[in-house]
N, C-alpha and C positions, 0 to 999 in steps of 0.2 A: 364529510368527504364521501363521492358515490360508493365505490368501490368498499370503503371504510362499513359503510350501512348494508350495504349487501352481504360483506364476508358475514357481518353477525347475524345476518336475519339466516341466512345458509344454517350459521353452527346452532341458531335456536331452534330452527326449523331440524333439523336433525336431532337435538335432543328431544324434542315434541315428538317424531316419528319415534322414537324408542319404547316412547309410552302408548303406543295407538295398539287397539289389536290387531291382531296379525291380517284379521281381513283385509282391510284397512290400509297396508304399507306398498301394495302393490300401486296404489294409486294416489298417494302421498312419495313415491320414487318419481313420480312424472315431475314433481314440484320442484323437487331436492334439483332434479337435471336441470330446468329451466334456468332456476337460480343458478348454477353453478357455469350457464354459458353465460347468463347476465355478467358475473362475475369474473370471468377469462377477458369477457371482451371489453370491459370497465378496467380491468388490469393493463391490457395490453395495448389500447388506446390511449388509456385517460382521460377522466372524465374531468369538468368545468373545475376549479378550485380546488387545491390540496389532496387530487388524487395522483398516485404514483402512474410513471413511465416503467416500461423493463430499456436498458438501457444497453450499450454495447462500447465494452474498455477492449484497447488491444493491453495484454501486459508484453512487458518490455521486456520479459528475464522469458525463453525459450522452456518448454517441459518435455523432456526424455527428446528433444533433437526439432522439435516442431513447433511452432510459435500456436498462439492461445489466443481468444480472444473472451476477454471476461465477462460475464454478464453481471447486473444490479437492478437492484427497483429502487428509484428517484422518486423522492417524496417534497412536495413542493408548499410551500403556505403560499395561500391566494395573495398578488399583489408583483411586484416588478423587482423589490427587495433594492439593495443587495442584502440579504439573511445571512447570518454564519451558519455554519454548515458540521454535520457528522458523518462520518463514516464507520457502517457498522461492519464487525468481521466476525463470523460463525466458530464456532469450537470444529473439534475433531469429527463430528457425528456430520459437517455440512449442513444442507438446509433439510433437516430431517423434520418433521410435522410440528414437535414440540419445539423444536429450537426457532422454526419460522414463525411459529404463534409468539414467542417470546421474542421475538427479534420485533415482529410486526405492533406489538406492542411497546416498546421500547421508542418505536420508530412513531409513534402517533403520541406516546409521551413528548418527546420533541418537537414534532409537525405544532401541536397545539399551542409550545412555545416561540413559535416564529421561527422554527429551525429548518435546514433544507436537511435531508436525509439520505444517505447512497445507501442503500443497503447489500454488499458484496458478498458474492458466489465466487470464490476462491476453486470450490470442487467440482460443481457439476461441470463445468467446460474440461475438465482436468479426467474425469471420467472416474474421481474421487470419493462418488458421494457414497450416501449409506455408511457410515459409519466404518470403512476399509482403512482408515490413518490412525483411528485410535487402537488398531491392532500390533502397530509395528513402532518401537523407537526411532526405528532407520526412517519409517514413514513422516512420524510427528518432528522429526529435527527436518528432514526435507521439507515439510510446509513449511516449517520456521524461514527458513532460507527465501523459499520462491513468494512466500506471500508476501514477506517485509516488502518485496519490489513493487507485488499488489498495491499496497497499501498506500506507495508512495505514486501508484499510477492513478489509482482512485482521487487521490488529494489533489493531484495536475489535473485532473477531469475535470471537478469541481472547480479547480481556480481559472479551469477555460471558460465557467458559465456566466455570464452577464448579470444573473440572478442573487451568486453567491459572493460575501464580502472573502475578499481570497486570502485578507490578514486573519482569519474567527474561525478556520476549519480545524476540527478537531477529531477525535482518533477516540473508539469505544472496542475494543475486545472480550468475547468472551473464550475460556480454557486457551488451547490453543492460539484463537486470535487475540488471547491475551498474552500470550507469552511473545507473540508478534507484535503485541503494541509494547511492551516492554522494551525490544531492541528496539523498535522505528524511536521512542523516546530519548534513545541514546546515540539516535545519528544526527552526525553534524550538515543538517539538510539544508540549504538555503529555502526562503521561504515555507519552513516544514509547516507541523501542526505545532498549535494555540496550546492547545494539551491535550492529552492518553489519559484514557481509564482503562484496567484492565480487570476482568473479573475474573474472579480462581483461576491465575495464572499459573504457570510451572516456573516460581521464582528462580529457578536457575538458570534461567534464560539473561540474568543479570551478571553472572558468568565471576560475581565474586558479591563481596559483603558489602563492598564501597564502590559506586559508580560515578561517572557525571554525566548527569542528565542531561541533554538539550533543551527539553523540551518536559514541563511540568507533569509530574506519573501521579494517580491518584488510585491502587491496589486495593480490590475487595476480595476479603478471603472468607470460607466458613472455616467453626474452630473444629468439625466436624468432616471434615474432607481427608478422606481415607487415599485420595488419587494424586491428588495435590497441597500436602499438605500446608495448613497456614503458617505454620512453627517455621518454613523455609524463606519465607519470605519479612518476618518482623525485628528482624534486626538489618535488613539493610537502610543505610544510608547513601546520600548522595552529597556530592561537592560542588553539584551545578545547580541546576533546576531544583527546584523543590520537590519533596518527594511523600506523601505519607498512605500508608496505610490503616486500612480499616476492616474490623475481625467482628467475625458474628459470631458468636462461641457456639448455638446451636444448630449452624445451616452444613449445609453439606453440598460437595459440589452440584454446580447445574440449581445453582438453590432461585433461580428467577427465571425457568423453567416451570410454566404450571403440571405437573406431572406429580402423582404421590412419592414419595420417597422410597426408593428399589435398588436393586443393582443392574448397572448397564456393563459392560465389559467387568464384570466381579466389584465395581467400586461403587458407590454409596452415592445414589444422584437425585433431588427433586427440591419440589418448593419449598420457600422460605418465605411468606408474607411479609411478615416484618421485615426482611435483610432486603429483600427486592425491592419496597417501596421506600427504605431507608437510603438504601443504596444509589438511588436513581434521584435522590433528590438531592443525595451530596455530591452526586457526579454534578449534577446541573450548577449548583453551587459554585463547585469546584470549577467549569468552566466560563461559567458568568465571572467568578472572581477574575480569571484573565482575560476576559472580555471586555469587563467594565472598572478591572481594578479593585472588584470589594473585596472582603476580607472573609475566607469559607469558615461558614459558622461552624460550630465542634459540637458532635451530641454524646448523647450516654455511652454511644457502644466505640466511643475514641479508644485506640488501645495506642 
């Protein structure tokens, strides 16, 4: 994918200037800029085959008195499809450098699968971003509320696309947007999502011990999440949809985030090798199983 070659040739090309001497970087910046308009206008065109669109959602739920208009990047596999389709939703921090790198990756884990990909900005049209939600409870229950509507306008997006099979669209959350895909999986939506993942969500968003799903949850927690912890989330069950959870005893939240392990607002946030690449292949799993009926295979870290 263009776009796809360019981002990485940028962030090589940038760690390669780190190593140059200093002489040297004033004239290795003229490179860095080039690449970097190559790469805006590769973004915001799209190029030939499986490069993203930036896209434009109105949402349907009004913020502080004023209607909104969402933005996304659409990620497309070459071909006419109809392809099933995800919808990614950002944690509390928004599209902040390390969560778009993990989002963007995520999003080309599925591209590669024949997936289409929305990937939603919830905050920047909101005037949300920078990490100002995860400072307030009154903030982070208010996205809860106005994104659930997100989510479900993103999903009407996609099933207006010719491209996309509009029975196979599915619902990935992380923090925050997981706790948002948590509710959307317990609404009684006609035509909703196939199935939700949600990663280090704030299980209480489940609003008791015993739920019924609508729509199949598949929960990643670390057992190491100081912010969110996993202990809140392993004993619920559900009466409708299938429900399970799955705990990495040593990740901590933000664990599929490439970032060394630190504190972000005082809590414990960074990568998890194992639980990211574990993680993301039981989600796939877990969505194929409803897609095509098979049965999600179980590995070591089943709790």
């Amino acid at each position: 994918m263009a776009w796809t070659n360019t981002f990485y040739c940028v962030r090589q090309c940038v760690r390669q200037h780190v190593r140059r001497p200093r002489r040297m970087r004033h004239l290795f910046a003229r490179e860095i800029a080039w690449l970097a308009i190559a790469a805006s206008l590769s973004i915001g065109f799209g190029a030939a085959g499986n490069a993203n669109d930036l896209v434009s959602i109105k949402a349907s739920k009004p913020y502080i008195g004023r209607n909104v208009t969402l933005k996304a990047e659409l990620f497309k596999p070459s071909g006419k499809g109809p392809f099933p389709a995800v919808v990614l939703m950002h944690g509390c921090g928004g599209w902040q450098s390390a969560v778009i790198n993990a989002l963007h990756d995520v999003s080309w884990y599925f591209l590669d699968r024949g997936y289409v990909v929305l990937n939603l900005d919830s905050f920047g049209p909101r005037g949300n971003s920078g990490g100002t939600v995860c400072r307030s409870f009154a903030r982070l229950a208010s996205a809860r509320d106005y994104r659930t509507y997100d989510a479900i306008d993103a999903l009407r997006y996609l099933q207006s696309q010719s491209f996309v099979d509009r029975d196979n669209t599915f619902l990935l959350g992380q923090s925050n947007g997981g706790s948002v895909a948590i509710k959307v999986s317990e609404l009684p939506v006609r035509d909703g999502y196939r199935a939700v993942a949600a990663y280090y969500p704030w299980c209480g968003a489940f609003g008791g011990s015993r739920v019924r799903l609508k729509a199949p949850l598949i929960v990643f927690g670390g057992g190491r999440d100081d912010w969110v912890p996993a202990r809140e989330c392993r004993h619920k069950a559900s009466t409708g949809a299938r429900l399970q959870f799955v705990e990495y005893p040593r990740a901590v939240h933000s664990f599929d985030l490439r970032i060394p392990v630190q504190r972000y607002q005082g809590k414990l946030v960074g990568f998890d090798k194992e639980a990211t690449e574990d993680s993301r292949a039981r989600m796939l799993a877990f969505f194929d199983s409803e897609r095509l009926g098979k049965e999600l295979r179980l590995s070591k870290f089943e709790q």
